[in-house]
Each structure stands twice: as structure tokens, then as C-alpha cells.
N, C-alpha and C positions, 0 to 999 in steps of 0.2 A: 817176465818170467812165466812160463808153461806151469800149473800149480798140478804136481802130482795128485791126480782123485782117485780114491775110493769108491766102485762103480758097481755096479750089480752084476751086471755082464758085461759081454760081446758087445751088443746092441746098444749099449749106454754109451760106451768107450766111444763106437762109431759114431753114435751121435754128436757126442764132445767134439771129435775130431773136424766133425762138419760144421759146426757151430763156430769153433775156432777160425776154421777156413773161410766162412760168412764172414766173419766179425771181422778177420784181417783183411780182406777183400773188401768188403763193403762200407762198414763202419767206421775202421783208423783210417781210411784214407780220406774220410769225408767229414771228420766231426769238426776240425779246427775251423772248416769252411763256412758250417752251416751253425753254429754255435758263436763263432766271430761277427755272420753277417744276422745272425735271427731270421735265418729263412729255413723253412720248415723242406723234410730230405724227400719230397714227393718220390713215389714210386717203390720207395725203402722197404715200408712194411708189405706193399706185396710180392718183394722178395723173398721177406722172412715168411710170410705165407706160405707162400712155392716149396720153400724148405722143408715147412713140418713146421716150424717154430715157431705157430701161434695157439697151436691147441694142443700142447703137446699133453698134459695133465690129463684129459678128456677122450674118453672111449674111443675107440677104433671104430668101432657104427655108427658114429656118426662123423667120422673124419677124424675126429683127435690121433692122437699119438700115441695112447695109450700107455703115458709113461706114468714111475711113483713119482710122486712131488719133490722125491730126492735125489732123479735125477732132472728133472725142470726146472727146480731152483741153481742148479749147476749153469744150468743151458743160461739163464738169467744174468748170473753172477759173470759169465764169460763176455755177455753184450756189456753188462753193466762196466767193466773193465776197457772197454773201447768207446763205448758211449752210454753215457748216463740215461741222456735223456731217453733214446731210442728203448732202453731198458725199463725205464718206470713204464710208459706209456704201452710196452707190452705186458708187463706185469697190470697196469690197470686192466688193458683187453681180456687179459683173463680172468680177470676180478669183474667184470662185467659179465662175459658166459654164464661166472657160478649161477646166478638164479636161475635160469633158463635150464641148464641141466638139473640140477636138485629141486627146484621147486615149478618148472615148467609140464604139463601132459604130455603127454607120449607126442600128441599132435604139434604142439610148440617145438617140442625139440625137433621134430623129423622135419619142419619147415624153417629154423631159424636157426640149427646149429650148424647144419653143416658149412653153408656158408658163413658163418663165424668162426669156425675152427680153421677153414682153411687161408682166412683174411682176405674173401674178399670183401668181407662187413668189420672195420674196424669199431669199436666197442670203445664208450666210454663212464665213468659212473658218478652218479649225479646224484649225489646225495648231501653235502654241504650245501649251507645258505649262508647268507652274507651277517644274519642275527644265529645261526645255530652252527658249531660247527662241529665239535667232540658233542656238544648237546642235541643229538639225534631226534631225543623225543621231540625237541621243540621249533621242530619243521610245521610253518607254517603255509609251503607251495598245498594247493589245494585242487584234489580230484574231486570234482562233485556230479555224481550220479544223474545220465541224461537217458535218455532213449538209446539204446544200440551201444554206449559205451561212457567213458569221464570226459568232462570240459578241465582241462589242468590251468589254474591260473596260479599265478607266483615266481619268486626267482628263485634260484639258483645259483652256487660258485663254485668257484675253485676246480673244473671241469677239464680236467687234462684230453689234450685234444677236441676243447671245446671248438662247436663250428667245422670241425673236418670230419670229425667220426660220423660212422652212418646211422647207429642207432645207443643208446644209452640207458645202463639203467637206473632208471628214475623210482626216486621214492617221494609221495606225497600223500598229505592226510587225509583222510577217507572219511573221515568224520570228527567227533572232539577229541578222542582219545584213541583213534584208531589210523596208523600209517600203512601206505601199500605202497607195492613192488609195482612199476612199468617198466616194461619193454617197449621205448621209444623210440620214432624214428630219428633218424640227426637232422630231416627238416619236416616241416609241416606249417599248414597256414596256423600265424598266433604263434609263430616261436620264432625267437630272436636269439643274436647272443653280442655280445658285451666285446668292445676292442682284448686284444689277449694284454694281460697282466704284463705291468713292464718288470717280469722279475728279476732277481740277482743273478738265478742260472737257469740250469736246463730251457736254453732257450730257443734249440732248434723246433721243439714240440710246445704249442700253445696252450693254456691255461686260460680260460675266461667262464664269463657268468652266464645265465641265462638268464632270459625272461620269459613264461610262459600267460600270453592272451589270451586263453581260451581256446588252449589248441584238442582239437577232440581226436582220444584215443578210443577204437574201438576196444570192444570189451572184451575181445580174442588177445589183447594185449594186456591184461591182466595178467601177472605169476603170481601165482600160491592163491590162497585165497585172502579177500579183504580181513584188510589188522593185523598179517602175518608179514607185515614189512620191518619191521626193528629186528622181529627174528631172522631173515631174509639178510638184511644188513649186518647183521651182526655174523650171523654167521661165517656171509662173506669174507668179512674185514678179517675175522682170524688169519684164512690162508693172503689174503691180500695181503697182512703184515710179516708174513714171511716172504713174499714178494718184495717186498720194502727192506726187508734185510737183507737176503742176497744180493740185491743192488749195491747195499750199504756196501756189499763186501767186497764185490767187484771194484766199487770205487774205491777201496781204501787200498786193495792190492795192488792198484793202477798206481795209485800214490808212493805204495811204498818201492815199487819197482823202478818208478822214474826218480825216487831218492837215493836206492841204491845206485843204480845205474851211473848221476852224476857225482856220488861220494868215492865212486870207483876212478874216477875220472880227475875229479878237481884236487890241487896241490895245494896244504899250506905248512909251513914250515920244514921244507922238503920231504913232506910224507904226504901220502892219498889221504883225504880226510876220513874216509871208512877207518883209517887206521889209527887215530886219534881214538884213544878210547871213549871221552866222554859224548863223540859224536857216534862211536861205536855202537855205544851202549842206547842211545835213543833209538837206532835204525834197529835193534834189537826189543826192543819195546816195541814200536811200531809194526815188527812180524809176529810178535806172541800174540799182540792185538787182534789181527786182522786172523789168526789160526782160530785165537779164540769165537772170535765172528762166527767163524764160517761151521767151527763146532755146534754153536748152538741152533744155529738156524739149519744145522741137518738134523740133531737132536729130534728137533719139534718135529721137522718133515716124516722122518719115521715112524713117530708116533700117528701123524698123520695117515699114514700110509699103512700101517697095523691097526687101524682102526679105534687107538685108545686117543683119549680126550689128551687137545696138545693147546687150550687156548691159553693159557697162564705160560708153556712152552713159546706159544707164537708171542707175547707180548714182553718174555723175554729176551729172546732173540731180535724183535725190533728196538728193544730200547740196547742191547747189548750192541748191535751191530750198526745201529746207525750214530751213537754215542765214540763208539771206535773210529768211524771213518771221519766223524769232526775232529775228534785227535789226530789220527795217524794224517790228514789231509794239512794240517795246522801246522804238524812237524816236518810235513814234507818243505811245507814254504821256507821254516826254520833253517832246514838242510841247507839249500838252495840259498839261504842267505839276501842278499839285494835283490840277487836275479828270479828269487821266487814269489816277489811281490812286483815283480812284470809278467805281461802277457808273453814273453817272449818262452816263454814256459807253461805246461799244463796245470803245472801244480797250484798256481791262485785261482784258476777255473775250479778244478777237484776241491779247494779250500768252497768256493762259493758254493757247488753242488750238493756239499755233502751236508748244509744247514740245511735246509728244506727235509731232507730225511728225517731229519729230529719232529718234525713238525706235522707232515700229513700222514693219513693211515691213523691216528690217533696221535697227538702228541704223545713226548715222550713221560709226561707228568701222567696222561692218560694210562702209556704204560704201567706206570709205577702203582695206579688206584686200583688198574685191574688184576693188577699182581696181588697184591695186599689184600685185597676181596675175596680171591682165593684163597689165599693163607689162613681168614678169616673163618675160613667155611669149615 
């Protein structure tokens, strides 16, 4: 189902239009293939590239797209709808950028954005470890100060397009109590990475760890200045969890379209089962859910994009939205009966994809403490 939006302009509209046009071209026709077989969609993102659709958030001078974040989380929620994975793994790429523009010099940005905004430099961020994961402070991958720039030693996980991306950003401790921002490259001598995670889903796009030996970053790969990395991350992760929501949303509208679609279709006791009311009434459930989603994580975007404080906004919307799409994916199988607990169907894929939402960007319990904290305040 086409979901009527709410768009700023002209120019939004057409973008959606082209986005759609992408994602039904490019994405639906490819995802059962490469999501079935676990081979990753080479070539993929430097289509979306080509398109506009990797920097769209991100100034016009330097490449971006200059769009608000409401209508990029749009653009998000529409891949997210055709392919999950393709959609996080863009949603990190620009959750990578952010330190580069916000906390990079003028000289950083004019040398490392524009080829990031336009994907020929996919982006990934590197800031779990395998002992820290919601506990940020307690990274102990380690920059230590040499001549000309850091020696990084330590691991790494949970590295969405780990091993493919070209550069990442990396956060490691600068001292006892002092974490920094890198701008990594995705290889160097003394960096390794880890076989990819045999996960439950999104498995067209890889997930693995790293190791770092001693790999030396010069000291022009520095962002912000030393100890200003929790700020750096944190900041990030705000918009990156609306990122993670939009996705949620896409995939639960995915869900709920392929429920309708076969309730329109399947017979039992000489009626459509949409028209059974108690099965009625769940696929009704299911659509106030997914409306509700897609409310709050514009909500926040707004705010965003007015410039008022949305972080309590963004940790809403991620636990709102990606809570929904574990329901509404749950019920779609429900629907669907026997045949939604086969592959012969999206719908126990969209069931598996949508746990992991709950879990990275901050757990969802994470949401709940930073919600609370603010309340507190």
C-alpha cells in the first residue's frame, strides 16, 4: 500500500516518488534472493548513492541533499518497507557522517564529505565492544598517543557492514577517563575483522567485530577534540535512533500490507477472513500501530529540524516504533496462519528482522532509563 505523506513540498513529494521508484526497481526485486542466500546486494548502495539517497540530511555544499530529517526518515521508512537490511545499513551511513559534519573543521569536511554524501565512501560506526555495549563509558579499545597521530589497539563489535565499509567511526579511550571520535579507514595495516555474525536476520548486509593491532591513525583523523567522544556518540545516537525507527516503521507497514493483502484473499467459512471480525479487528490493531509509529518518529524529526531539544522525543519514537513492528510482524504470521511460519512467505522473515530493532541503537530498556532521566530532570 502507497502510504499517503504529509510532505513539505514539491520537492519532497518528488523525492518520495523517486525513492519509491528505486526501492521497487532495485530493492523488491532483489531482497528474497539475497536475504535467502546471505550474499551481500554489491553495487546496491552505489545506486542509492547516484540517487541522492545517502546524504540526503546533509548540506548541499557539500553534496547532501539538503533535506529536514522529516522528510529523510520518509525516504528511510520507504527502503525500510522493501528491504530492511539495505535500510539500517543506510541509516548507520548516516549515523557515521554525523561527527564529520558537526564536530569535524572546515578542512575535514571539504575532504571527507563529499565523497561520503555521495556513497562513494560507505560509512560504518564503531562504537560497541564485545564487554561494553549500552555501557559506552566502559570502552576499553585504546588510542594511545604516538608521534604524528594514535596507535588504536582493542576490539570492536557489532559493526554493521563490518569489513566492506570504507571508513568508520570509531570511538576509543584516549586516556583513563577520556574517550575520542576517529575517522577510520575500513582498512589499515593492524586491522582485522571477525567472520560476519551468523544472525537471525538482516542478512543480506554483514555484522562482525573488529580487532585493532596497533593500526596508526594519523592525527588529521581526529574529530572534535580529545574526551569529546561520549559527547560525539551520544549525540549521534539521538538522530541515529530515529533512524532505527523509521526502519521499524517501514517494516511493520511491510507486514501489515502483506496481512492485509492475504486476509483479502484467503476463505474460511465462506467469508474473506478480513471479514471475520475478530481477525478484522487485529489487522485494525496492526494499522493504528504502525500510524502510531510513524507519528512519533516524525514528531521528534520536527523538533529536530526546529531546532528544539527531541532526545527524550528520539528514545521515544525508537522504543515506540520498534516495539510496534515486533507486534505488528508477530500478527502478521498470526494472519497468515501455518503458511506464516514458512519461508514460503515474508512475513517470518519481517517476524525475525524486527527483534533486532528492539535491541541496537540503545536497547529498548535503554530507552525506557533515558526517558525516565528526563522526566526526572
Amino acid at each position: 500500500m502507497t502510504v499517503d505523506r504529509l510532505l513539505p513540498d514539491q520537492d519532497a513529494r518528488d523525492l518520495l516518488d523517486l525513492t519509491r521508484d528505486i526501492a521497487d526497481k532495485e530493492l523488491a526485486r532483489r531482497v528474497d534472493e539475497h536475504e535467502r542466500a546471505e550474499t551481500y546486494p554489491h553495487g546496491l548502495f552505489a545506486t542509492l548513492g547516484e540517487a541522492g539517497l545517502l546524504g540526503l540530511p546533509y548540506p548541499e555544499e557539500y553534496g547532501g541533499g539538503g533535506q529536514p530529517y522529516e522528510v529523510y526518515l520518509q525516504v528511510i521508512e520507504e527502503l525500510a518497507a522493501r528491504w530492511a537490511s539495505v535500510a539500517v545499513a543506510t541509516s548507520v551511513h548516516t549515523l557515521a557522517c554525523f561527527p564529520v559534519l558537526a564536530y569535524g573543521t572546515p578542512e575535514q569536511r571539504s575532504r571527507w564529505l563529499p565523497d561520503m554524501l555521495a556513497g562513494r565512501l560507505i560509512g560504518g560506526y564503531s562504537l560497541s565492544e564485545p564487554q561494553a555495549g549500552s555501557d559506552a563509558a566502559a570502552l576499553t579499545c585504546r588510542a594511545d598517543r604516538v608521534e604524528g597521530g594514535y596507535r588504536i589497539t582493542g576490539n570492536k563489535a557489532w559493526i554493521t557492514h563490518g569489513g566492506i565499509a570504507d571508513f568508520y567511526a570509531l570511538f576509543a579511550r584516549t586516556g583513563d577517563r577520556s574517550i575520542s571520535c576517529f575517522l577510520a579507514p575500513g582498512a589499515a595495516d593492524g586491522l582485522t575483522f571477525g567472520r560476519p555474525e551468523e544472525k537471525m536476520g538482516l542478512h543480506a548486509v554483514p555484522t562482525t567485530g573488529a580487532h585493532w593491532d596497533g593500526a596508526f591513525l594519523e592525527d588529521e583523523r581526529l574529530l572534535g577534540e580529545e574526551g569529546q567522544g561520549l559527547q560525539i556518540a551520544f549525540s549521534a545516537l539521538d538522530s541515529g535512533r530515529l533512524g532505527i525507527a523509521a526502519c521499524a516503521t517501514g517494516l511493520a507497514q511491510a507486514a501489515l500490507d502483506e496481512a492485509v493483502s492475504y486476509a483479502k484473499e484467503r476463505q474460511t467459512f465462506g467469508r474473506k477472513i478480513i471479514d471475520h471480525q475478530g481477525l478484522g479487528f487485529l489487522l485494525a490493531d496492526m494499522a493504528a500501530g504502525v500510524d502510531c509509529a510513524r507519528a512519533t518518529y516524525l514528531d521528534a524529526a520536527r523538533r529536530r529540524d526546529a531546532g528544539l531539544p527531541y532526545s527524550r522525543q528520539a528514545s521515544v519514537a525508537k522504543l515506540v516504533a520498534t516495539d510496534t513492528a515486533m507486534k505488528v510482524t508477530t500478527d502478521a504470521v498470526q494472519v497468515f496462519g501455518g503458511y506464516g511460519y514458512t519461508r514460503e512467505f515474508r512475513v517470518e522473515r519481517y517476524m525475525r528482522e524486527a527483534k533486532i530493532m528492539q535491541i541496537f541503537e540503545g536497547t529498548n530498556q535503554i530507552q525506557r532509563l533515558v526517558i525516565s532521566r528526563h522526566l526526572a530532570k
